[in-house]
PDB file with one MODEL, atoms N, CA, C and O in Angstrom:
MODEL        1
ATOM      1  N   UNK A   1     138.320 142.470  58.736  1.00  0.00           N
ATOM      2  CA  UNK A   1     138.947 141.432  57.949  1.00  0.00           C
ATOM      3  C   UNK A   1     138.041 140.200  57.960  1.00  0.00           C
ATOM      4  O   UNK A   1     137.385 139.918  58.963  1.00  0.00           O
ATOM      5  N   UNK A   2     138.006 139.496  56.891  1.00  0.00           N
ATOM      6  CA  UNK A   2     137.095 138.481  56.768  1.00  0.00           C
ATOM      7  C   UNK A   2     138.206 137.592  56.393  1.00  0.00           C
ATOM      8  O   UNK A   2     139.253 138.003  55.892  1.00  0.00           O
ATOM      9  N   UNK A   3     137.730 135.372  56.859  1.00  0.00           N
ATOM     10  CA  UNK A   3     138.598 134.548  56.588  1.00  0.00           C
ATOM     11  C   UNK A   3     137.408 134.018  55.919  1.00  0.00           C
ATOM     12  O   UNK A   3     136.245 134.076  56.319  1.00  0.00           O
ATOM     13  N   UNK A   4     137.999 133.332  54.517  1.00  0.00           N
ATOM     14  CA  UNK A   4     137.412 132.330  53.861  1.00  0.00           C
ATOM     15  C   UNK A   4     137.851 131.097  53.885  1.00  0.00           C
ATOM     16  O   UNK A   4     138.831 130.854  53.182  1.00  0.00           O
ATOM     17  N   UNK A   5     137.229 129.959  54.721  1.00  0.00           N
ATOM     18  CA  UNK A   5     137.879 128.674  54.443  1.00  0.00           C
ATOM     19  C   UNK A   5     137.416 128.103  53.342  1.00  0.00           C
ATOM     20  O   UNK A   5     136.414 128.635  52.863  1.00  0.00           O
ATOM     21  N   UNK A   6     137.847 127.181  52.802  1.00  0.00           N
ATOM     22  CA  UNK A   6     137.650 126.439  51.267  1.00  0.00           C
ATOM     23  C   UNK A   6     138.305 125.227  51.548  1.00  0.00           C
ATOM     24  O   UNK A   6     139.506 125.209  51.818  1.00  0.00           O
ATOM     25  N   UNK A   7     137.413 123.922  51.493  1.00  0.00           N
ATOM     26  CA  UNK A   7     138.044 122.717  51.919  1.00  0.00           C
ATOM     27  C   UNK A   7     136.932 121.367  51.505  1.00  0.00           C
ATOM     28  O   UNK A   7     135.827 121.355  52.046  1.00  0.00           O
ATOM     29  N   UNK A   8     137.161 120.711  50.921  1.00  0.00           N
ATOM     30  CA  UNK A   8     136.914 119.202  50.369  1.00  0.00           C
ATOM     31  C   UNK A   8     136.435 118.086  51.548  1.00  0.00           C
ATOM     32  O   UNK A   8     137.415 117.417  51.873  1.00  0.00           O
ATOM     33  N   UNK A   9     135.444 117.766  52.144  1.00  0.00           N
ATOM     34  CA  UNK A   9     135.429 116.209  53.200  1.00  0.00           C
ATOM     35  C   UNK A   9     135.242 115.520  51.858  1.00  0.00           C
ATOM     36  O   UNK A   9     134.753 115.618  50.733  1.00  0.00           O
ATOM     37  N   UNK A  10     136.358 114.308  53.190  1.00  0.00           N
ATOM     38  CA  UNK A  10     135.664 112.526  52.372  1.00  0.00           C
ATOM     39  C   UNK A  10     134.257 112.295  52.678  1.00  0.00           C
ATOM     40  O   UNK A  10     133.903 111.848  53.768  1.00  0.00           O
ATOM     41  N   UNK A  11     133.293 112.646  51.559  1.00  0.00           N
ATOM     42  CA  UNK A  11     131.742 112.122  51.419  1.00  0.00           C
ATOM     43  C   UNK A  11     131.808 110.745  52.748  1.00  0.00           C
ATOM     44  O   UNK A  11     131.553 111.061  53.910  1.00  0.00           O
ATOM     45  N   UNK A  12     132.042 109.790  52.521  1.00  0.00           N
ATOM     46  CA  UNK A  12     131.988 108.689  52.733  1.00  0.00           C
ATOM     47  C   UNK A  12     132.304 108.633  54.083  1.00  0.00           C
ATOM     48  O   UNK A  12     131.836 107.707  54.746  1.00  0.00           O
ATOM     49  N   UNK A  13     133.407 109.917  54.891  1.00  0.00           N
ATOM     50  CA  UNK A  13     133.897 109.260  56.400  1.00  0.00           C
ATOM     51  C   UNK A  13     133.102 110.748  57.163  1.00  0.00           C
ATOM     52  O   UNK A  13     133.491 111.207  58.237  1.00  0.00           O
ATOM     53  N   UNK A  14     132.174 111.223  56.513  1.00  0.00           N
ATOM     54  CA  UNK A  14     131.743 112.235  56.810  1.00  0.00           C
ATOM     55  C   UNK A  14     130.543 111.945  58.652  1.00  0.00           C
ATOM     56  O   UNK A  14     130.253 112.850  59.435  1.00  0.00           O
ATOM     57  N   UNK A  15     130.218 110.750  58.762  1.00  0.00           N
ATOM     58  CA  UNK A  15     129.846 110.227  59.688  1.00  0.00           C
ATOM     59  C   UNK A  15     130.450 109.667  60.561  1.00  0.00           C
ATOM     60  O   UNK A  15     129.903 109.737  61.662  1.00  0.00           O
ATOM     61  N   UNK A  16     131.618 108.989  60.505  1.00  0.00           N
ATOM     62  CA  UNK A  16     132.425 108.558  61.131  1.00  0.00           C
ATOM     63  C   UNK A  16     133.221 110.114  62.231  1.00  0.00           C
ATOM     64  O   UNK A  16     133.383 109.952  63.441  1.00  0.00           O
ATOM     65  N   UNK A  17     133.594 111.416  61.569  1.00  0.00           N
ATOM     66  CA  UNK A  17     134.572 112.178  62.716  1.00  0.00           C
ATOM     67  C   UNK A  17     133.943 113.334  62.696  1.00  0.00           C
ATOM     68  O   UNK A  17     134.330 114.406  62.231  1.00  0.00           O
ATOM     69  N   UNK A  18     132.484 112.941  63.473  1.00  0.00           N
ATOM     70  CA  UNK A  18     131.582 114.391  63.666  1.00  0.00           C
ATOM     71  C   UNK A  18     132.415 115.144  65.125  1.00  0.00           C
ATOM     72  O   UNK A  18     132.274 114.719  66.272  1.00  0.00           O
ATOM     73  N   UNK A  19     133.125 116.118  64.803  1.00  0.00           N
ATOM     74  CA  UNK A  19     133.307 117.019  65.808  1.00  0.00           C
ATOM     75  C   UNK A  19     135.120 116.870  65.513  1.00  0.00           C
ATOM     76  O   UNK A  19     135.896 117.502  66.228  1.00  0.00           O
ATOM     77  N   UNK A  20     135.689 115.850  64.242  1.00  0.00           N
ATOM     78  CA  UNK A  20     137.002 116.120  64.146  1.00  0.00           C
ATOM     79  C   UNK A  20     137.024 115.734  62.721  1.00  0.00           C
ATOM     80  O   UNK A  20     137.408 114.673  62.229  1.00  0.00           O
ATOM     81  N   UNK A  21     136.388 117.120  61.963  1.00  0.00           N
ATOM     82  CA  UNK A  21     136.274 117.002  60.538  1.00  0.00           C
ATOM     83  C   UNK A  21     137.991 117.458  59.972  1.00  0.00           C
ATOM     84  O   UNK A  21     138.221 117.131  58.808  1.00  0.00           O
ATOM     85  N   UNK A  22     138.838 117.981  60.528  1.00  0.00           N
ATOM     86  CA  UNK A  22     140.075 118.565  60.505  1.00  0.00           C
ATOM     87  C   UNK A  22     140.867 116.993  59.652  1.00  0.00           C
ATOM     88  O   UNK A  22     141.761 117.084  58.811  1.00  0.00           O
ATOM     89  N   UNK A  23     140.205 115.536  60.185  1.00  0.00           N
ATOM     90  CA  UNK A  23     141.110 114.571  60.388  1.00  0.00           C
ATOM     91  C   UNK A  23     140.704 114.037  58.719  1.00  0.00           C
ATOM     92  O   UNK A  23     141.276 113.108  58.148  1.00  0.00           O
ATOM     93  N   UNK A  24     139.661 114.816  58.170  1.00  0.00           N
ATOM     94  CA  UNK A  24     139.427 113.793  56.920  1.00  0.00           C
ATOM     95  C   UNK A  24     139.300 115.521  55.711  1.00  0.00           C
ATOM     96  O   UNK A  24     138.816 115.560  54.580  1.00  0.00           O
ATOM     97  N   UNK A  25     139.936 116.731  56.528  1.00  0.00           N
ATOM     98  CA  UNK A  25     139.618 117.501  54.998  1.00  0.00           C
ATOM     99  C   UNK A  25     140.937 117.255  54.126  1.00  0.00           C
ATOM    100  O   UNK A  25     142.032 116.854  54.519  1.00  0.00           O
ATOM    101  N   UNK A  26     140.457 117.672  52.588  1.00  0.00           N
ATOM    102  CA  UNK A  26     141.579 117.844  51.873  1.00  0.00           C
ATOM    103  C   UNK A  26     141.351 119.027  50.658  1.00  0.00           C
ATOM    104  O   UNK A  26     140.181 119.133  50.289  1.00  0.00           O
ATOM    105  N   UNK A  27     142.136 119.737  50.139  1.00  0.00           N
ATOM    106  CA  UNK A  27     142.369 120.738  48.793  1.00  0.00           C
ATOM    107  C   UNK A  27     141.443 121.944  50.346  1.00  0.00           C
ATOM    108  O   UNK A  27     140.308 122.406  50.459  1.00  0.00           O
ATOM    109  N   UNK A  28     142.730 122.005  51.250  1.00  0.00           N
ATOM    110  CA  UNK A  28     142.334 123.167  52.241  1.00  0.00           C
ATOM    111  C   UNK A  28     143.360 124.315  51.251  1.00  0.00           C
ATOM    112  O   UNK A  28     144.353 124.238  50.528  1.00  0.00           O
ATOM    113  N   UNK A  29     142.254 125.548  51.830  1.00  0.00           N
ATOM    114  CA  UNK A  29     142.362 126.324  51.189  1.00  0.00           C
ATOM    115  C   UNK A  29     142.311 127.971  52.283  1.00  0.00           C
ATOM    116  O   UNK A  29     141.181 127.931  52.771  1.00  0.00           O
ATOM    117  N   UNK A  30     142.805 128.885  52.651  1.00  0.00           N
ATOM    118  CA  UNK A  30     142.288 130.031  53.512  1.00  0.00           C
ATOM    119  C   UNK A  30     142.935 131.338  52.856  1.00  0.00           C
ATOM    120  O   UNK A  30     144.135 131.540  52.666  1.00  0.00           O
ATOM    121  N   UNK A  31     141.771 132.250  52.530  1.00  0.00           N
ATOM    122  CA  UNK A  31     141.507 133.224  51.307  1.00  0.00           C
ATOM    123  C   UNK A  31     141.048 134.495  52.585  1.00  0.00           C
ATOM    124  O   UNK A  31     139.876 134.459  52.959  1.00  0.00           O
ATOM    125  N   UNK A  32     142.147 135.764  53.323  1.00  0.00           N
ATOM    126  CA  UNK A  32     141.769 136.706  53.876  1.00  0.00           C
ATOM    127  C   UNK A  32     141.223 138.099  52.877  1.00  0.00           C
ATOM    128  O   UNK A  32     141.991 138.178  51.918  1.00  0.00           O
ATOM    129  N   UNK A  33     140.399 138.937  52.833  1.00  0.00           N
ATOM    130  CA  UNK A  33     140.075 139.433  52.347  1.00  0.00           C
ATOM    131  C   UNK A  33     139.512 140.784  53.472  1.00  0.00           C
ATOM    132  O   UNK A  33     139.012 140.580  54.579  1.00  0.00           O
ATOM    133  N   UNK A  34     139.721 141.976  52.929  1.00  0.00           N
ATOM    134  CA  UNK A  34     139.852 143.134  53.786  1.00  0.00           C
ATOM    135  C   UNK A  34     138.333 143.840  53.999  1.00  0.00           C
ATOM    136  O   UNK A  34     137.899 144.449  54.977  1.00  0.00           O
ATOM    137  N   UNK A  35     137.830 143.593  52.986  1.00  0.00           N
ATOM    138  CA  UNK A  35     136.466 144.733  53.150  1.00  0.00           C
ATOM    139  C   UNK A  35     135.436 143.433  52.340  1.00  0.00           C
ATOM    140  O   UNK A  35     135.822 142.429  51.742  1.00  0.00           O
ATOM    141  N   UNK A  36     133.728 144.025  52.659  1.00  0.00           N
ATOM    142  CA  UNK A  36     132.864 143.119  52.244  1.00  0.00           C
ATOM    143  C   UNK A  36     133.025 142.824  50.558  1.00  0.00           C
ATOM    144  O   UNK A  36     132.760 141.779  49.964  1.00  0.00           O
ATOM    145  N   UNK A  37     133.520 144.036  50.032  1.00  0.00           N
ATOM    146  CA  UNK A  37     133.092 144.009  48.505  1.00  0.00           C
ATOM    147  C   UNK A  37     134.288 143.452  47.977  1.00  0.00           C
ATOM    148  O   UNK A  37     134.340 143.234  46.767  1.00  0.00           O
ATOM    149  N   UNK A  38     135.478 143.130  48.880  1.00  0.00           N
ATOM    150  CA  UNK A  38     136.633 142.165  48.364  1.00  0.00           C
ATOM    151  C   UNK A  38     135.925 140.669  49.031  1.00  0.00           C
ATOM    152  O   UNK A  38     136.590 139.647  48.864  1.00  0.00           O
ATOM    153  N   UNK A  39     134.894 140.583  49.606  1.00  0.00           N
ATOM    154  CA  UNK A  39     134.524 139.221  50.070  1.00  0.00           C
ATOM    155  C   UNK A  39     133.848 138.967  49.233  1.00  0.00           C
ATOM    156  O   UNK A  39     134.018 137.798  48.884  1.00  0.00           O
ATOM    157  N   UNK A  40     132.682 139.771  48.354  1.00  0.00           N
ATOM    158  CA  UNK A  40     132.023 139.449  47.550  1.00  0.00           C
ATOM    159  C   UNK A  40     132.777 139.171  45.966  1.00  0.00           C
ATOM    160  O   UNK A  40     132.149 138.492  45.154  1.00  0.00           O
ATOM    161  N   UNK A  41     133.741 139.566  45.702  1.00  0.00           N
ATOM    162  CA  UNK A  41     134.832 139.285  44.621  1.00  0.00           C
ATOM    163  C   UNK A  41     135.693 138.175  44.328  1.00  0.00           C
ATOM    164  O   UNK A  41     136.298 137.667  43.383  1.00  0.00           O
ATOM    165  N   UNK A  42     135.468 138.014  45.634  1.00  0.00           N
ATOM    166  CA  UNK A  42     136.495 136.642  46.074  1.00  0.00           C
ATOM    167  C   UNK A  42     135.411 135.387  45.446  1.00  0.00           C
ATOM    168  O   UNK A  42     135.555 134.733  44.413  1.00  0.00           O
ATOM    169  N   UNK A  43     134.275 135.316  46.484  1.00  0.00           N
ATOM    170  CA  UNK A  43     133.450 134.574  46.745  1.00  0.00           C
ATOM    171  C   UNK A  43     132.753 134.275  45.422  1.00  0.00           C
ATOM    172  O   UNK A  43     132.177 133.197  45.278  1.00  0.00           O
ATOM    173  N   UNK A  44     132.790 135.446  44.175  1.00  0.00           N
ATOM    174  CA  UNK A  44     132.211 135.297  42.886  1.00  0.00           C
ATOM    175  C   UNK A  44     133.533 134.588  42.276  1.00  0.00           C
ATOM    176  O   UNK A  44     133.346 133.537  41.664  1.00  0.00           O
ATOM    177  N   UNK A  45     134.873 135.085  42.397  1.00  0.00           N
ATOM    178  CA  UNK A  45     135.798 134.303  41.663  1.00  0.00           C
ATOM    179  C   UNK A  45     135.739 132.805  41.851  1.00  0.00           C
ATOM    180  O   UNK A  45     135.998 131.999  40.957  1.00  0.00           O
ATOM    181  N   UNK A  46     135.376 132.492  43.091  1.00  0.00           N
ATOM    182  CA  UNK A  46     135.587 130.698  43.025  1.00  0.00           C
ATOM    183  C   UNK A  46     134.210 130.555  43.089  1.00  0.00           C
ATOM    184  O   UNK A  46     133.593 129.971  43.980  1.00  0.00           O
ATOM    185  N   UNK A  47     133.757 131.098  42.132  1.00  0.00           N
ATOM    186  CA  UNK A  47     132.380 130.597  41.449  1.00  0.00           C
ATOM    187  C   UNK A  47     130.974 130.120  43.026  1.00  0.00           C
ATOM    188  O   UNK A  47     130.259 129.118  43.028  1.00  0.00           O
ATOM    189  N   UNK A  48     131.003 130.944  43.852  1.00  0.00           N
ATOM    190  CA  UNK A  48     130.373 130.975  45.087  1.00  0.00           C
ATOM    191  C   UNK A  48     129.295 131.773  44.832  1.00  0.00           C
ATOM    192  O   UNK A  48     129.542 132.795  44.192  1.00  0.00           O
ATOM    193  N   UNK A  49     128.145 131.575  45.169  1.00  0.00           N
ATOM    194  CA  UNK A  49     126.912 132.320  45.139  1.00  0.00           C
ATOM    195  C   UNK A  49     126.804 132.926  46.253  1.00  0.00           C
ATOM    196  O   UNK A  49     126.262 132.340  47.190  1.00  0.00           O
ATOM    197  N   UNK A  50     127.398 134.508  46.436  1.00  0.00           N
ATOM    198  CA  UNK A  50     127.450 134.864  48.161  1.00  0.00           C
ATOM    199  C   UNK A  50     126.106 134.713  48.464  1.00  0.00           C
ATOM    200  O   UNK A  50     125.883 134.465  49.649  1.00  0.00           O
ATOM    201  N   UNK A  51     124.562 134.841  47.276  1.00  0.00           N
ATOM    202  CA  UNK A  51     123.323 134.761  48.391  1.00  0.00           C
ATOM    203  C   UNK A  51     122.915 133.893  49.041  1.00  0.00           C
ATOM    204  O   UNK A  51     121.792 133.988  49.536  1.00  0.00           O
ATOM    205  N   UNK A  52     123.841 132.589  49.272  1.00  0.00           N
ATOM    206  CA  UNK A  52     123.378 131.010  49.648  1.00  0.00           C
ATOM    207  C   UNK A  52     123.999 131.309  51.211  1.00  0.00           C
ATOM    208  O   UNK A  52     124.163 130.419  52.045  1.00  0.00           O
ATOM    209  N   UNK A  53     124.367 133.029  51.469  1.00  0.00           N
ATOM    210  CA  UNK A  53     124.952 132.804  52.477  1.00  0.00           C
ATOM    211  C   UNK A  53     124.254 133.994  53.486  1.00  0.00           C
ATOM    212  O   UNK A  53     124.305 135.163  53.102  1.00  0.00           O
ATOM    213  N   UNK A  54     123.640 133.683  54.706  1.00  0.00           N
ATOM    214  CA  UNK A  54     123.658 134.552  55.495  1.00  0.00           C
ATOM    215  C   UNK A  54     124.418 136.182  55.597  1.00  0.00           C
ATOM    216  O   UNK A  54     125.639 136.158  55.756  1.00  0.00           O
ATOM    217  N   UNK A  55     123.981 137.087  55.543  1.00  0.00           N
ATOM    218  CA  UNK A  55     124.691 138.247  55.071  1.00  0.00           C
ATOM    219  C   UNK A  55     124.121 139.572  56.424  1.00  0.00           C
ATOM    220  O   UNK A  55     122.965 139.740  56.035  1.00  0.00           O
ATOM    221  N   UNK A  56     124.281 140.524  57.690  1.00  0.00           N
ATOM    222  CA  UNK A  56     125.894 140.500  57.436  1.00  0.00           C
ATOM    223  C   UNK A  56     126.578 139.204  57.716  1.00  0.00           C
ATOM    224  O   UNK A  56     125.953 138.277  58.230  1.00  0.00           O
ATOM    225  N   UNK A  57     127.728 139.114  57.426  1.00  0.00           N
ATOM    226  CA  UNK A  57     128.875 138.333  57.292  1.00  0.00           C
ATOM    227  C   UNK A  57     129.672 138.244  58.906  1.00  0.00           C
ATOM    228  O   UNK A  57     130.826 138.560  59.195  1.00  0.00           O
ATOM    229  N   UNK A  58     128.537 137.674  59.819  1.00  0.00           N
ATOM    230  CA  UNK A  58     129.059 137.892  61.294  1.00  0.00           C
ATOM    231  C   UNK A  58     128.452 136.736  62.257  1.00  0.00           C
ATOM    232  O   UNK A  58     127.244 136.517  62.164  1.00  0.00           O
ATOM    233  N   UNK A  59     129.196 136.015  63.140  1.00  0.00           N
ATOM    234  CA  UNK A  59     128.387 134.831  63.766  1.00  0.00           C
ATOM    235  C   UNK A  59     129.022 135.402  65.336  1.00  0.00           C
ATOM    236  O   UNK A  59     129.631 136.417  65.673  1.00  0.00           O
ATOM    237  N   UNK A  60     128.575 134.294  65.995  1.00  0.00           N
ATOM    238  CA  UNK A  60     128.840 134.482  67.748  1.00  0.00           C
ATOM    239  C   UNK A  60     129.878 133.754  67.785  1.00  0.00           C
ATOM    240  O   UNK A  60     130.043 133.527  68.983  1.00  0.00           O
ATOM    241  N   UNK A  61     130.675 133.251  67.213  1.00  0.00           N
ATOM    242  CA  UNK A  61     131.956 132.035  67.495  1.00  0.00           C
ATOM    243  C   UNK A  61     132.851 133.139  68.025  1.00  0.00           C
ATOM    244  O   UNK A  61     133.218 134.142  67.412  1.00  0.00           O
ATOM    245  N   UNK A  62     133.194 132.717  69.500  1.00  0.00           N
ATOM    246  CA  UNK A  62     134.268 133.694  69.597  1.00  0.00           C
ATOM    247  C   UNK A  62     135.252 133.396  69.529  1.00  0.00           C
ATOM    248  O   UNK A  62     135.554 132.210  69.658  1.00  0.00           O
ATOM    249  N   UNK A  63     136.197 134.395  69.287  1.00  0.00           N
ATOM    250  CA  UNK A  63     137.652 134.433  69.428  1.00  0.00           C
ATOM    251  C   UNK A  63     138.565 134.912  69.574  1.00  0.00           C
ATOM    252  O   UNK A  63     139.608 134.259  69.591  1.00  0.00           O
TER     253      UNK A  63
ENDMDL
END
């Protein structure tokens, strides 16, 4: 399963809450999607260029 976040910062307070960006997002958005080729469908529907993105689709953040 893959999570897509989708979310707006204030340009402007983007320096001000490094490490509590939570306190200034807005037009949050979270898009689950089951397999890569529903990530890549997704990611083309809201007009996303998946190649701007590291691919596989896997980091060390655990959880």
């Amino acid at each position: 399963m893959y999570l897509i976040r989708d979310f707006e910062l204030e340009k402007d307070k983007i320096g001000e809450f490094t490490g509590d960006e939570d306190l200034i997002m807005h037009n949050k958005k979270k898009y689950y999607v089951n397999s890569e080729e529903e990530l890549f469908e997704k990611l083309k529907s809201e007009n996303i260029d998946p190649g701007k993105f590291t691919s596989p689709w896997r980091c060390d953040y655990p959880l």
